[in-house]
Backbone as numpy.savetxt, mean C-alpha at the origin, in Angstrom:
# Nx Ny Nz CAx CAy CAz Cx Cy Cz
13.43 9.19 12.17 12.68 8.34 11.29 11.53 9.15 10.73
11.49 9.37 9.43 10.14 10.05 8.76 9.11 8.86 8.56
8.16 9.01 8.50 6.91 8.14 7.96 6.37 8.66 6.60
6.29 7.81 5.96 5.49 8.55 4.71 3.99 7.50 4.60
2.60 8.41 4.70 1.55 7.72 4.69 1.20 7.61 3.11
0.50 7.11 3.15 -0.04 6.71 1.38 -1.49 7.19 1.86
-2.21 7.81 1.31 -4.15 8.29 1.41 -4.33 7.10 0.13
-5.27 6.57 0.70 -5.90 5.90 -0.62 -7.55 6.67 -0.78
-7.75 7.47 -0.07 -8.74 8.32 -0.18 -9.71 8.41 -1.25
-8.72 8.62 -1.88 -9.34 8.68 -3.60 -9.61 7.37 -4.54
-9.09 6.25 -3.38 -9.61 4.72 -4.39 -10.92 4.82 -4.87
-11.96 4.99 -4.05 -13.34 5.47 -4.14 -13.08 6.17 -5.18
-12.79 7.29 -5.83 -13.03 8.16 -6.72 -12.35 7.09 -7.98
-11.19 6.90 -7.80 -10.60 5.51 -8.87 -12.14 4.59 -9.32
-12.77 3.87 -8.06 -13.21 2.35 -8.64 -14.28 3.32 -9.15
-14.64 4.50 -8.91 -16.53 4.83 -9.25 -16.43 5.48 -10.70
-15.42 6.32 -10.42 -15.35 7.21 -11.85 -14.28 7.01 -12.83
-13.12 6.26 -12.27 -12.15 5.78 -13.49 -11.08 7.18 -13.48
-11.00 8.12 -12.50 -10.15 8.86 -12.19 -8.52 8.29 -12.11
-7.47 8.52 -12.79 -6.16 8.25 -12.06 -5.77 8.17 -11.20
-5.01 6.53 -10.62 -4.96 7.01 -9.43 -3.18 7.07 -9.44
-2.29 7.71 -10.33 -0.93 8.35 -10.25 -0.70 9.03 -9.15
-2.05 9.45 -8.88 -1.36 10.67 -7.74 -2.18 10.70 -5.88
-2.38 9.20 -5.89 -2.56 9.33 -4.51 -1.78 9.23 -3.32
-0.44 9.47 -3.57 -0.14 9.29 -2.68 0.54 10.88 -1.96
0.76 11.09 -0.96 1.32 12.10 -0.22 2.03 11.99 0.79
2.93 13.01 0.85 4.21 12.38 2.11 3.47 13.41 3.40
3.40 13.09 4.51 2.98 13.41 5.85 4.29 13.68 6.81
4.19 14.76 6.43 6.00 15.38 7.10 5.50 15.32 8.29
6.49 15.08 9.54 6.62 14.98 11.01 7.46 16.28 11.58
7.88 15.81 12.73 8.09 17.05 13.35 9.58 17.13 13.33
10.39 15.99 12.47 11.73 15.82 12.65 12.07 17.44 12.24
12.87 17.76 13.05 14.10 18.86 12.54 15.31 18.34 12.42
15.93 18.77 11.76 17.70 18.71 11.48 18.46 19.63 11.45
19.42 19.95 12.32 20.27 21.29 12.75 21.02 21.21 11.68
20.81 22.52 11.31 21.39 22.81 9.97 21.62 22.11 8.51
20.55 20.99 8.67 20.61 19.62 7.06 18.97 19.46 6.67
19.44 19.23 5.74 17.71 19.14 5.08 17.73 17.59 5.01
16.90 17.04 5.25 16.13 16.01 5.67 16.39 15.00 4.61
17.35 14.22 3.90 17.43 13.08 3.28 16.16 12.39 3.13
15.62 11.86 3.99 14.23 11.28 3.21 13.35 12.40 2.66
13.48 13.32 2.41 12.61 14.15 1.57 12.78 14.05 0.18
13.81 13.39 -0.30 14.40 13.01 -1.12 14.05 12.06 -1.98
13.22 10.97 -1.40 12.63 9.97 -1.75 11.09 10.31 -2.36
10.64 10.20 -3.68 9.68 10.44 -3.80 9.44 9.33 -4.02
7.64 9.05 -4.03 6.39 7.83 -4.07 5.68 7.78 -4.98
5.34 7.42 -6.12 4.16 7.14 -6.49 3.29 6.35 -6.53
2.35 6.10 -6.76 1.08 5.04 -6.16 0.37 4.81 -7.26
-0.16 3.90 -7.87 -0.93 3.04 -8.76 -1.52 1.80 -8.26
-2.92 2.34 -9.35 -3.45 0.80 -9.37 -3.96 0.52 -10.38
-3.85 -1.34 -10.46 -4.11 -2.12 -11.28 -5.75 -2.73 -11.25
-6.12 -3.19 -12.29 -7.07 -4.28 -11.96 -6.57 -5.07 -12.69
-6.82 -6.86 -11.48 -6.43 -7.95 -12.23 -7.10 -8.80 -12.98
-7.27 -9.25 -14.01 -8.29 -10.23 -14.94 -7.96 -11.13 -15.20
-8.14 -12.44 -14.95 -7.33 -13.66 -15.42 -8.65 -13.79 -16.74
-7.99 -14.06 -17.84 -8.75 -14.40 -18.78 -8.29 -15.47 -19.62
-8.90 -16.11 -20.50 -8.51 -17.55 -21.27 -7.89 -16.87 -22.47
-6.56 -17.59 -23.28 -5.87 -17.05 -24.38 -6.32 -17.75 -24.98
-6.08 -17.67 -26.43 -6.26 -18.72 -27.77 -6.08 -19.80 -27.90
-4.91 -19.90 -26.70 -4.27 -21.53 -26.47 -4.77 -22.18 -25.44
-5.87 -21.69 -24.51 -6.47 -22.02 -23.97 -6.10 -22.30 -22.21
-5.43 -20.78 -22.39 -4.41 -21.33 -20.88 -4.93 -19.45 -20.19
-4.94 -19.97 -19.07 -5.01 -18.75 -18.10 -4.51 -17.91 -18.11
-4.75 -16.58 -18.54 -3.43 -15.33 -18.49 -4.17 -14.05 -17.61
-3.10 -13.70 -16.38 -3.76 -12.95 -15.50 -3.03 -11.39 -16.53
-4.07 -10.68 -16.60 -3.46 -9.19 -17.24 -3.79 -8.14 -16.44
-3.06 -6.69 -15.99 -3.36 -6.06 -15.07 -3.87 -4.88 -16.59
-4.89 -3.91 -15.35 -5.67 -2.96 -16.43 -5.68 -1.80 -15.76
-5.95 -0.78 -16.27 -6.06 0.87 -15.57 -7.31 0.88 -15.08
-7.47 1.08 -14.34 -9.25 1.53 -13.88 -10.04 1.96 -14.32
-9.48 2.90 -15.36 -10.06 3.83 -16.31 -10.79 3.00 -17.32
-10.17 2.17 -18.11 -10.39 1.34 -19.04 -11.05 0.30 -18.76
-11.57 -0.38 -17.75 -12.61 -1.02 -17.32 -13.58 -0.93 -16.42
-14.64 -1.61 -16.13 -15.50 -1.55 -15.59 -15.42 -2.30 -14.56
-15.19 -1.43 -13.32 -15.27 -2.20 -12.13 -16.59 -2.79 -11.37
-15.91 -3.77 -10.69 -17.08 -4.59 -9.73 -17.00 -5.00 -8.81
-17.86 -5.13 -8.00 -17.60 -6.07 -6.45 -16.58 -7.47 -7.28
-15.76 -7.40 -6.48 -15.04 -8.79 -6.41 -13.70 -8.66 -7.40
-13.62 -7.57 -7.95 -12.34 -7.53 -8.68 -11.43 -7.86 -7.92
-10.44 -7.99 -8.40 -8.69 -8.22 -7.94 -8.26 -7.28 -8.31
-7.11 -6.09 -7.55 -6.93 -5.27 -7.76 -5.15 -5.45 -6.74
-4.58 -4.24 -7.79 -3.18 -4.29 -7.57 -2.62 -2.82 -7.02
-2.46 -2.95 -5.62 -1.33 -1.60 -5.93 0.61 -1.46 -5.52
0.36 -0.59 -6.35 1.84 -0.10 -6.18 2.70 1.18 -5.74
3.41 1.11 -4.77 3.86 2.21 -4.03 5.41 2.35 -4.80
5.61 2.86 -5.81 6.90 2.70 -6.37 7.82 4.12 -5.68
9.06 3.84 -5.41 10.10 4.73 -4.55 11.26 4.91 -4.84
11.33 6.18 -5.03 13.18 6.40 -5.53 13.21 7.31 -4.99
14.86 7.04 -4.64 15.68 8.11 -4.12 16.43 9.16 -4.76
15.65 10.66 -5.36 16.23 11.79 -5.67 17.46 12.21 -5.35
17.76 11.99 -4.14 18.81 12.77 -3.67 20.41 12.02 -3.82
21.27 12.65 -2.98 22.96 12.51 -3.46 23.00 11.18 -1.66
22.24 11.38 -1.04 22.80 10.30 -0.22 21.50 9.33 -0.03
22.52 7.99 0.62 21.41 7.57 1.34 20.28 7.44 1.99
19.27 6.74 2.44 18.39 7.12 3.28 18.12 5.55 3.85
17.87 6.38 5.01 18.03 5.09 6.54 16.70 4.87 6.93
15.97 4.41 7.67 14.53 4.52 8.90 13.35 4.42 7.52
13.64 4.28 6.35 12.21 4.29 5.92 10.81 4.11 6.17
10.13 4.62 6.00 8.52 3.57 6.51 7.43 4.18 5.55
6.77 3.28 5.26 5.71 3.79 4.41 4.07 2.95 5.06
3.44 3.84 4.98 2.23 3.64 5.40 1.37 3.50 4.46
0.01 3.09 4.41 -0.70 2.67 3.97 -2.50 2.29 4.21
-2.94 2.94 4.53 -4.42 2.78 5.01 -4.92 1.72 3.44
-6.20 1.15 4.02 -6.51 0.10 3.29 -7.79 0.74 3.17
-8.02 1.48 1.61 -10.12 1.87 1.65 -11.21 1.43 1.81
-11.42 1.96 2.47 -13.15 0.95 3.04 -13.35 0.47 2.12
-13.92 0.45 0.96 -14.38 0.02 -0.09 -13.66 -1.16 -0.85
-12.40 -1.33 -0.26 -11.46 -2.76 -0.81 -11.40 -3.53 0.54
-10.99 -4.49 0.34 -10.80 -5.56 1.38 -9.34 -6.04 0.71
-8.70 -6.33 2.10 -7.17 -6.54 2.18 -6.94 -8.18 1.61
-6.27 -8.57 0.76 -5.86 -9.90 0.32 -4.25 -10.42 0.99
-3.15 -9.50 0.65 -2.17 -9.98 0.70 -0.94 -8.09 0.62
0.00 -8.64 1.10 1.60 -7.95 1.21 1.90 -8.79 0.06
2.82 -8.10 -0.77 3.76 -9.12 -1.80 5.07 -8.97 -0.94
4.82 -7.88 0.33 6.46 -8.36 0.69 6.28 -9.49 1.71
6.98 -10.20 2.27 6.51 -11.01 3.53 6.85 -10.50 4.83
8.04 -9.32 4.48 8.29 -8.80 5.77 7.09 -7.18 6.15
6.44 -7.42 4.94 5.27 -6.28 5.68 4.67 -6.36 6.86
3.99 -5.46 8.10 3.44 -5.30 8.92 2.13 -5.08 8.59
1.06 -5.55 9.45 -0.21 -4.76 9.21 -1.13 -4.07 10.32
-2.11 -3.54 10.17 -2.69 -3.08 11.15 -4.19 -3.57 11.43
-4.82 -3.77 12.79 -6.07 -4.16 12.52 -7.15 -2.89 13.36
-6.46 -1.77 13.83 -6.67 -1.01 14.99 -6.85 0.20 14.29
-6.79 0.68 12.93 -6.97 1.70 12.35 -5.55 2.28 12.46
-4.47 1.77 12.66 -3.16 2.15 12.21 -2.40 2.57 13.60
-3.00 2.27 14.70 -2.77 2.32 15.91 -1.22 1.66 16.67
-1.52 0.26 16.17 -0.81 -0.79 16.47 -0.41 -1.50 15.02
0.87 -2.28 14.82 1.58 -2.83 13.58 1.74 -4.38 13.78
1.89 -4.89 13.35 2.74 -6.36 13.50 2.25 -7.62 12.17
2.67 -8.54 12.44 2.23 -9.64 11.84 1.01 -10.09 11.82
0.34 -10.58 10.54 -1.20 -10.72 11.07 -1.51 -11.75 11.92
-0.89 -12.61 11.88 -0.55 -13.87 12.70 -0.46 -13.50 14.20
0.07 -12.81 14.30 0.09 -12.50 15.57 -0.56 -11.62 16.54
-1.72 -11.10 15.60 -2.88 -9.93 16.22 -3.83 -10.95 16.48
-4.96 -10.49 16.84 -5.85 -10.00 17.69 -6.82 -9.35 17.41
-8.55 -9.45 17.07 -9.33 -8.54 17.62 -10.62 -9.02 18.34
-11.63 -8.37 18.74 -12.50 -8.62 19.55 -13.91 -8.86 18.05
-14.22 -9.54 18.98 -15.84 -10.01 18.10 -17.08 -9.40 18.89
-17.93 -9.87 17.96 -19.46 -8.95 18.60 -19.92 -9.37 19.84
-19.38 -10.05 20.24 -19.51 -10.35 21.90 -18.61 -9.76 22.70
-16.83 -9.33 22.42 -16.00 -8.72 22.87 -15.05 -9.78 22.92
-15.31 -10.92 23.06 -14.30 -12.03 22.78 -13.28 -11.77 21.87
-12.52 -12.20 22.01 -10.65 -11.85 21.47 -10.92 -13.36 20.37
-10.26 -13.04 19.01 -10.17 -13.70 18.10 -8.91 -13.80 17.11
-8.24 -14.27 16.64 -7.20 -14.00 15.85 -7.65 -13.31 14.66
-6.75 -12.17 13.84 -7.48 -11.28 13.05 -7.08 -11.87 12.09
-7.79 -11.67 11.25 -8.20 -12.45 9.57 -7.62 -10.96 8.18
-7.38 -11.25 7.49 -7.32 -10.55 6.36 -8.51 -9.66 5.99
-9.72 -9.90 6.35 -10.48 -8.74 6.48 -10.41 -7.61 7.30
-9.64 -7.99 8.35 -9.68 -7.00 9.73 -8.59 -6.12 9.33
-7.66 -6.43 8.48 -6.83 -4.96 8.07 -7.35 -3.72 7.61
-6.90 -3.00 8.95 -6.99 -1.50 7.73 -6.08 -0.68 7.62
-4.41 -1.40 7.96 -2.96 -0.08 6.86 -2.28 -1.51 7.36
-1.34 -1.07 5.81 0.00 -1.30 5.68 0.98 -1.04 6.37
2.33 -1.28 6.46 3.80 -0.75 7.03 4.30 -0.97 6.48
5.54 -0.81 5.93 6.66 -1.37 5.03 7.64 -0.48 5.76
8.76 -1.40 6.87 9.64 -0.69 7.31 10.98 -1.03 6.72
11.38 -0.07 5.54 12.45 -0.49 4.96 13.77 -1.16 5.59
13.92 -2.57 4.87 15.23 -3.38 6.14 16.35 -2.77 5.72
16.56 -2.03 4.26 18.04 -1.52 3.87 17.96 -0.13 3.91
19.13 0.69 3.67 19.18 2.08 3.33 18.65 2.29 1.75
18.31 3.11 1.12 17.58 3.34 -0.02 18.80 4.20 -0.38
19.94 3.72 -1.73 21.03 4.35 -2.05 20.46 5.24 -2.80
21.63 6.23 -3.25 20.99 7.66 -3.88 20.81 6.78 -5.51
19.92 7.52 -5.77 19.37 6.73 -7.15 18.80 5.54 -6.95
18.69 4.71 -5.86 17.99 3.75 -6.44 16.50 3.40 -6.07
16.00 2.64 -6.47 14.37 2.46 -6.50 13.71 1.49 -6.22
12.57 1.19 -5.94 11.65 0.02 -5.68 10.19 0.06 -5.75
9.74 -1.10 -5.51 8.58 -1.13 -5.36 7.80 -1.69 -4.01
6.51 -1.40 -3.69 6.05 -1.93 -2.13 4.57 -2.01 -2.68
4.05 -3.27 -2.51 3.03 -3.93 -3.12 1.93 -4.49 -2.43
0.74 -4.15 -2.66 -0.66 -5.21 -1.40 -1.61 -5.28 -2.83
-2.13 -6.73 -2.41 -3.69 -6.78 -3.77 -4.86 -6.78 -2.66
-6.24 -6.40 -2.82 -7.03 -6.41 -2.67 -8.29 -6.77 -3.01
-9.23 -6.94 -2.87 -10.29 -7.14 -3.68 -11.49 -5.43 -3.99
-12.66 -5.74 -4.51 -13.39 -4.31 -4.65 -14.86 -4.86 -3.60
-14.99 -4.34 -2.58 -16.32 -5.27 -1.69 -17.17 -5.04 -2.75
């Protein structure tokens, strides 16, 4: 099983300066070897984007949410913000065990998975599961059920094989603290 992490490292550099963020993402090769085969998920490349979301009023007087480049607007505490981990498979075969990771930047706060079978983390990427079903301690040490603030990574453990050629997307919104 390879892992591929996502750095959002550079969101910070995205919300402050309006930098691209096309290229944050990076694959975090492991220690898998393969006797004599090159590694099928290497195959799979990632790219990473983000949106900002604006619901604004149309002419007709109806709500229209529009997504924007970072670049082109002016960010703020409290935006809605979109990203996207888009994934295709380069290569001539399949690929099995997917996983994609995801740290969540200090500087955003976690809203939502668009998948439902995403995992999250509240432990700094330690531990995975349902948020529902975590756990963390409060300023007394007391155990609390963890909230959507307490995330900080993603999982997306692919449920199918990723056929040669084909593609997707893996999705979380956030806000800007």
């Amino acid at each position: 099983m390879r892992i591929i992490l996502l750095e959002a490292a550079l969101v910070a550099g995205v919300l402050i300066t309006g930098l691209s963020a096309s290229q944050i993402a990076y694959a975090a090769p492991d220690a898998l070897v393969l006797k004599g085969a090159v590694d099928p998920q290497a195959d799979v490349k990632i790219d990473s984007s983000i949106r900002v979301e604006r619901t604004e009023i149309s002419a007709t007087g109806e709500s229209v949410t529009t997504l924007h480049d970072p670049a082109s607007v002016k960010i703020i505490p409290g935006d809605r913000l979109l990203f996207t981990n888009s994934y295709s498979n380069l290569g001539q075969n399949a690929v099995t065990g997917f996983v994609v990771n995801n740290p969540v930047h200090s500087a955003v706060s976690f809203v939502e998975a668009l998948e439902d079978w995403a995992l999250v983390s509240v432990d700094g990427g330690q531990n995975y599961g349902k948020l529902v079903e975590l756990s963390v301690a409060d300023a007394t040490g007391d155990m609390r059920p963890a909230g959507t603030a307490d995330v900080t990574h993603i999982r997306w453990v692919l449920p199918s094989p990723i056929a040669s050629g084909a593609s997707g997307e893996l999705r979380f919104r956030g806000t800007v603290k």
